[in-house]
TORNU-206654 format. One record per residue (C-alpha): x, y, z; residue number from 1; residue in one letter. Coordinates in steps of 0.02 Angstrom, whole numbers. Each point is the difference from the previous one (the first is absolute). Layout:
<rs>
{r {X Y Z} NUM 'A'};
...
</rs>
This chain:
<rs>
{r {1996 -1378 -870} 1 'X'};
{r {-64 25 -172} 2 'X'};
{r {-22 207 -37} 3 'X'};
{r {-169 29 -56} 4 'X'};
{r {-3 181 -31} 5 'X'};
{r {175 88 -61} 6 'X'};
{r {-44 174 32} 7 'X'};
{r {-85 24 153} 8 'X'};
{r {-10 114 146} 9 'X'};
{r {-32 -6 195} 10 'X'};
{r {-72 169 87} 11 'X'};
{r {-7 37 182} 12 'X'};
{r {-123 106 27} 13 'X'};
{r {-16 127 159} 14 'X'};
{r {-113 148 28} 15 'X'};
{r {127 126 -60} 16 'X'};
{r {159 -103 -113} 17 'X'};
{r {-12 -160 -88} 18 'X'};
{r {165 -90 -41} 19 'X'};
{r {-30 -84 -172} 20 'X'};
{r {139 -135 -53} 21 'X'};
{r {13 -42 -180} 22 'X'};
{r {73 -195 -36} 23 'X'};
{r {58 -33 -195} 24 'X'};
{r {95 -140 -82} 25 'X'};
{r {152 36 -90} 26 'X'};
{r {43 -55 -168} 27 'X'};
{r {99 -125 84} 28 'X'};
{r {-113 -44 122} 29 'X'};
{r {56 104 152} 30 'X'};
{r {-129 74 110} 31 'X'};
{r {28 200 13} 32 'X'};
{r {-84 103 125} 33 'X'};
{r {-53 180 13} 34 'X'};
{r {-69 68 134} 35 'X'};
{r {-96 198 17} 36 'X'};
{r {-110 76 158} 37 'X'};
{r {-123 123 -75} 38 'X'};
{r {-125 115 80} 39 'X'};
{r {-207 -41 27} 40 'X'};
{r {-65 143 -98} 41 'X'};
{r {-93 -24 -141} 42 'X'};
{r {151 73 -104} 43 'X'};
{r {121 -131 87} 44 'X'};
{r {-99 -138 -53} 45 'X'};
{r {0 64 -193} 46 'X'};
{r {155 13 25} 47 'X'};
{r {12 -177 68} 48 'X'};
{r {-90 -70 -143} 49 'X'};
{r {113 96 -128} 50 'X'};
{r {155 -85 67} 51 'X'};
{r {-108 -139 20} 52 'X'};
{r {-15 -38 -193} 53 'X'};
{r {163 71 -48} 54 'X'};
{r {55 -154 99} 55 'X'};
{r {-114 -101 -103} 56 'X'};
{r {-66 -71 137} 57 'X'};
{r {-147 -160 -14} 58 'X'};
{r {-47 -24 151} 59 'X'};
{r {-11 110 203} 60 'X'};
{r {-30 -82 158} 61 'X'};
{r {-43 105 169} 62 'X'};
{r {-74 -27 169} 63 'X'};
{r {-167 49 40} 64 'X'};
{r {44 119 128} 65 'X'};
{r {-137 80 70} 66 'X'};
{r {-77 112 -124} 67 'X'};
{r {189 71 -63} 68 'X'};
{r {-9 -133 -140} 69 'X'};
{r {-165 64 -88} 70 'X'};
{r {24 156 -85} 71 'X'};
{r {165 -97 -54} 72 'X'};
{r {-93 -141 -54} 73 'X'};
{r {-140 131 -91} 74 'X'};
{r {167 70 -102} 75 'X'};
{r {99 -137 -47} 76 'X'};
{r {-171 -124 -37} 77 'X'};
{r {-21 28 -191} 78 'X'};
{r {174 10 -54} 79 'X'};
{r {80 -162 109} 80 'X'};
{r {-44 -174 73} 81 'X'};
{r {-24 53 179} 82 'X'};
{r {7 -106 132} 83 'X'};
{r {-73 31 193} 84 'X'};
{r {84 -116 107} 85 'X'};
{r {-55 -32 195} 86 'X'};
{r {160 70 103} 87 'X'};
{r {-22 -147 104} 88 'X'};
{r {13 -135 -156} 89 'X'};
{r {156 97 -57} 90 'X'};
{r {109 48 168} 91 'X'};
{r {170 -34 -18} 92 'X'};
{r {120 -87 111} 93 'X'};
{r {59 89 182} 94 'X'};
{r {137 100 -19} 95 'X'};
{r {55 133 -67} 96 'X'};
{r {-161 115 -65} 97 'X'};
{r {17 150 -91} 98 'X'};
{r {-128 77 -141} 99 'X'};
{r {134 -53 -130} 100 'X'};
{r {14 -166 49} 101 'X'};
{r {-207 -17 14} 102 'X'};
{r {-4 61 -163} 103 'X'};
{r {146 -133 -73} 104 'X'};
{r {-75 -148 79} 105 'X'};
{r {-187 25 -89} 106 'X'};
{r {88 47 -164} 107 'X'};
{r {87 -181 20} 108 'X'};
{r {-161 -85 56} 109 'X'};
{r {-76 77 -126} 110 'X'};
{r {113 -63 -131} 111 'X'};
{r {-9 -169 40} 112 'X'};
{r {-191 -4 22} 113 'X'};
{r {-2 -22 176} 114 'X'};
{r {-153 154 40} 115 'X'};
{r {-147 -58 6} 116 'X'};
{r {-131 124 -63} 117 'X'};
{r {-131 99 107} 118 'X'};
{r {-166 16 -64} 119 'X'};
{r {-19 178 -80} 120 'X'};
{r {-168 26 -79} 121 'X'};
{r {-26 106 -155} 122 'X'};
{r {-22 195 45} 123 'X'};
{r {-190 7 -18} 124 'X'};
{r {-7 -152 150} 125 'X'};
{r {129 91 79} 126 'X'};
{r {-118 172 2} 127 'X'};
{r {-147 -134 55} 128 'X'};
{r {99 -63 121} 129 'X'};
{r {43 185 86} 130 'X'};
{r {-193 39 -20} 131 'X'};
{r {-72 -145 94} 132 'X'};
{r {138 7 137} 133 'X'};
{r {-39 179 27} 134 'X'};
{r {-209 -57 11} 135 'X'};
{r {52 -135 117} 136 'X'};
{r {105 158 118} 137 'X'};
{r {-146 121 -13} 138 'X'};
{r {-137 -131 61} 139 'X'};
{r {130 -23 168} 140 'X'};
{r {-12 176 -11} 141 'X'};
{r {-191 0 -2} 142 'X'};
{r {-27 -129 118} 143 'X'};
{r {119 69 124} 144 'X'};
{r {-75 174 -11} 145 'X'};
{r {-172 -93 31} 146 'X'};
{r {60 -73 149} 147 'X'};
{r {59 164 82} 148 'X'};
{r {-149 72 -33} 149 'X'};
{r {-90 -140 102} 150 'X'};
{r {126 12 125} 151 'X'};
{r {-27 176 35} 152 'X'};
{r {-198 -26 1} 153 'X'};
{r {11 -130 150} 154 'X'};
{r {116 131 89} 155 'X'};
{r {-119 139 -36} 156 'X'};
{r {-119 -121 53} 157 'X'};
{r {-111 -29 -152} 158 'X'};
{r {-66 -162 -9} 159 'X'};
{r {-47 4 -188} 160 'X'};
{r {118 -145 -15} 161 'X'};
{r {-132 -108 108} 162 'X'};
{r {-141 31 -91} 163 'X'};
{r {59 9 -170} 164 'X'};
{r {87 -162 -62} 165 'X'};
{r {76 122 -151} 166 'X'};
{r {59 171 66} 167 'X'};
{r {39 56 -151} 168 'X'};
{r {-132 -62 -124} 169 'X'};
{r {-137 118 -71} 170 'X'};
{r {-84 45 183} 171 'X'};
{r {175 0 93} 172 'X'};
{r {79 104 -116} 173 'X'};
{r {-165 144 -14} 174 'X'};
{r {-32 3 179} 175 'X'};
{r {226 19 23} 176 'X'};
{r {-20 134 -135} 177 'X'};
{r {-128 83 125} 178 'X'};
{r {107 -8 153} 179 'X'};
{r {164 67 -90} 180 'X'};
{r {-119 147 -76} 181 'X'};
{r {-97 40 164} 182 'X'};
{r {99 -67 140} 183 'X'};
{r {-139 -90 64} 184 'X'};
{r {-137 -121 -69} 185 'X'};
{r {-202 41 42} 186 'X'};
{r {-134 -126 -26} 187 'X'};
{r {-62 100 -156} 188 'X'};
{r {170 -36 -44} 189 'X'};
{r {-7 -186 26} 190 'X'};
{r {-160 15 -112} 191 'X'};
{r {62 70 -153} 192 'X'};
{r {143 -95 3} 193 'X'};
{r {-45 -179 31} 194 'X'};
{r {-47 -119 -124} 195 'X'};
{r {-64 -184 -38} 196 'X'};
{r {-5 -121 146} 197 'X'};
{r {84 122 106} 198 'X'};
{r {-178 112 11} 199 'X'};
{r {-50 -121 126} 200 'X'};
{r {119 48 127} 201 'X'};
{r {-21 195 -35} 202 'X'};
{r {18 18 198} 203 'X'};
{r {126 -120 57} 204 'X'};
{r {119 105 -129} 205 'X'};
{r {-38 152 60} 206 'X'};
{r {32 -31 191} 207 'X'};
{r {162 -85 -92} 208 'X'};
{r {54 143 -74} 209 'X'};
{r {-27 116 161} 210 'X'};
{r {169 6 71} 211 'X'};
{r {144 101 105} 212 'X'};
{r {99 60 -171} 213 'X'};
{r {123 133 35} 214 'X'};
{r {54 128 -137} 215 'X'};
{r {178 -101 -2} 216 'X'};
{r {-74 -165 -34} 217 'X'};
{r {-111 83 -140} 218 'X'};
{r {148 86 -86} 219 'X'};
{r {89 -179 -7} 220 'X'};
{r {-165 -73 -35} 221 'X'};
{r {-9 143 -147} 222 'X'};
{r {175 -22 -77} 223 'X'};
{r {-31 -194 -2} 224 'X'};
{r {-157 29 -102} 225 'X'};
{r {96 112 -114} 226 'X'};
{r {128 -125 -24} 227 'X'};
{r {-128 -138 -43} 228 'X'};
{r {-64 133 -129} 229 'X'};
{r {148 -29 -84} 230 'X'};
{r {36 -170 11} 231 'X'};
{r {-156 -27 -100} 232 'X'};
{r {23 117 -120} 233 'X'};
{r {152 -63 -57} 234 'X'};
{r {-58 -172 33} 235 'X'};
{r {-120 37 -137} 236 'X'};
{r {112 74 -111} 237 'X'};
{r {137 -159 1} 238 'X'};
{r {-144 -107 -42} 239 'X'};
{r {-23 82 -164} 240 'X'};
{r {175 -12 -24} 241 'X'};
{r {3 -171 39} 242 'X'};
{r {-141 -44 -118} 243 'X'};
{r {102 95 -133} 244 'X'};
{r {137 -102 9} 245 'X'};
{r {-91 -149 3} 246 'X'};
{r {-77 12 -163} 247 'X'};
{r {135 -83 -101} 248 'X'};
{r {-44 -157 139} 249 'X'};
{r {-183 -4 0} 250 'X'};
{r {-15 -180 -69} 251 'X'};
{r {129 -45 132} 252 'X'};
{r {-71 103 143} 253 'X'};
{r {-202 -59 -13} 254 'X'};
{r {65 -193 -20} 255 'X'};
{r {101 30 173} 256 'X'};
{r {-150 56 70} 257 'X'};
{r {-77 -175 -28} 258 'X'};
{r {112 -78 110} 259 'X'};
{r {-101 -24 191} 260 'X'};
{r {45 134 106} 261 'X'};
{r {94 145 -114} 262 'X'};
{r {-80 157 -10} 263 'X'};
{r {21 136 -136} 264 'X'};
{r {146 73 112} 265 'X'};
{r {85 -179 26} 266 'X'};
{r {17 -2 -181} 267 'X'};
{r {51 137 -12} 268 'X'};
{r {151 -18 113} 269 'X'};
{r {55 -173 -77} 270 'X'};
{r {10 54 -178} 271 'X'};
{r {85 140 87} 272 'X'};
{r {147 -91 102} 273 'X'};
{r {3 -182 -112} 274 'X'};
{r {-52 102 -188} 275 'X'};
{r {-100 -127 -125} 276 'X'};
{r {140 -65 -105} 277 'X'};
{r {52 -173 125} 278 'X'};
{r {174 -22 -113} 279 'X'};
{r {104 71 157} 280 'X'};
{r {-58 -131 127} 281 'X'};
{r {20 -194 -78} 282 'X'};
{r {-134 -84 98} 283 'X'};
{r {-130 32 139} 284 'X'};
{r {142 -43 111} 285 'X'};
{r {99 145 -29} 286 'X'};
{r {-119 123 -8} 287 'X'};
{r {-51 -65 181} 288 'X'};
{r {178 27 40} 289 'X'};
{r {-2 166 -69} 290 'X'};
{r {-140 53 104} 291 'X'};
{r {70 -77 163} 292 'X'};
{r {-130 -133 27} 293 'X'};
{r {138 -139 -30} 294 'X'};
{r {101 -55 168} 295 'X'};
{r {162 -25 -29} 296 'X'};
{r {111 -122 42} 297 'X'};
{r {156 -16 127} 298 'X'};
{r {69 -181 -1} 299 'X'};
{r {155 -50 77} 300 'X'};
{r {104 -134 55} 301 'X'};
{r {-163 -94 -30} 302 'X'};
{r {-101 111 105} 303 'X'};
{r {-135 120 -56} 304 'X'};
{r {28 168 92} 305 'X'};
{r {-160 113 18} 306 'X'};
{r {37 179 -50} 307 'X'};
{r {-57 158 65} 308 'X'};
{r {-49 157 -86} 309 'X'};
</rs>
């Protein structure tokens, strides 16, 4: 096979060693080999990249293990052509399987061009991307906590679930302030607290909210509350963030919004996981790919096999 890249270099990379092998060609055309382990510390990986480019080494492929390959990747990023490589595109034959041999067989795949190259967006997606994965956890978080809390009403038997189609909108969330304060809710209660359309059924939401709490079910009730507290604080403080890194994509991010059926936070997330430079997927087809919508195809033999996630 023709050798694309002279000086290259395969790394193995593991939560605490990664095996790095270093392929050259000769003056004569021989291919030598060097292989080192180093450490995971920050100082192994400068020291990594030191013997890195006294190798004069072009080009690094690794596997995207995990999250072991990032700070790796974060290193090594400005200073080489990286490549991320799916372990599953790049597994080498059964056998024998050792770190050093793992390490040999993407340096030669490498070499030869045979990697093809995960998507890696530039660092400011990449801090996007963290940011509106993180939103996307804390609203399970909020909507889960939520939950619970309705779950321990009906046990406690308060029916405010019944009567309120929105437990924790402006009325839900005053008259659940109340209860957490007091331990109980009165119907002078139920009158301060109750707004809008709600006024109208002032006393169906006050027999609702009489029920057979015990001080157990409000301390749960309590830390729940507490825990929503900060959900949406820090809820509201990613959005800022969010919005912050978004500026340099405004244009791109209000024209995604014009699309039928994405929101500000839709757009959000796809500049976020696809970026807004399209050079790294072809055509539609592989960006479709890319996201998983595309089925794939098993044939054999003449016959089309269906496959199973």
């Amino acid at each position: 096979m023709e050798v694309l890249y002279s000086r290259c270099a395969g790394m193995d990379v593991h939560q605490e060693t990664i095996v790095v092998c270093v392929l050259t060609s000769g003056e004569e055309g021989q291919v030598e080999s060097e292989t080192r382990t180093f450490g995971t510390m920050t100082k192994h990986l400068f020291e990594l990249l030191k013997w890195l480019e006294n190798k004069a080494v072009t080009h690094i492929a690794m596997e995207s293990t995990g999250v072991y390959w990032k700070p790796v990747y974060n290193i090594l990023e400005g200073y080489f052509d990286v490549t991320v490589a799916n372990a599953q595109r790049i597994k080498n034959v059964p056998g024998r399987k050792t770190d050093v041999c793992d390490a040999e067989w993407i340096a030669k795949l490498l070499r030869v061009g045979l990697i093809e190259r995960s998507f890696i967006p530039s660092e400011d997606v990449r801090e996007l991307r963290d940011l509106c994965r993180l939103r996307k956890k804390r609203l399970g978080n909020l909507t889960a906590e939520k939950n619970r809390i309705q779950k321990y009403l009906e046990c406690a038997n308060v029916k405010l679930g019944t009567v309120a189609s929105d437990v924790f909108g402006v009325s839900g969330r005053n008259l659940l302030e109340k209860l957490i304060t007091k331990g109980y809710v009165e119907a002078e209660d139920v009158e301060e607290s109750v707004k809008g359309r709600l006024r109208s059924k002032k006393d169906a939401i006050t027999d609702s909210m009489l029920g057979t709490i015990t001080p157990h079910q409000m301390d749960l009730i309590r830390d729940c509350w507490e825990h929503i507290e900060y959900l949406e604080k820090s809820l509201s403080q990613l959005e800022q963030k969010i919005d912050a890194h978004l500026e340099p994509y405004r244009e791109e991010y209000e024209l995604l919004q014009t699309i039928p059926g994405v929101s500000e936070a839709t757009a959000a997330a796809l500049i976020a996981e696809i970026g807004v430079h399209m050079d790294q997927f072809p055509s539609a087809d592989h960006l479709s790919s890319w996201a998983g919508l595309a089925p794939g195809n098993h044939e054999s033999a003449g016959k089309k096999k269906v496959r199973r996630a």
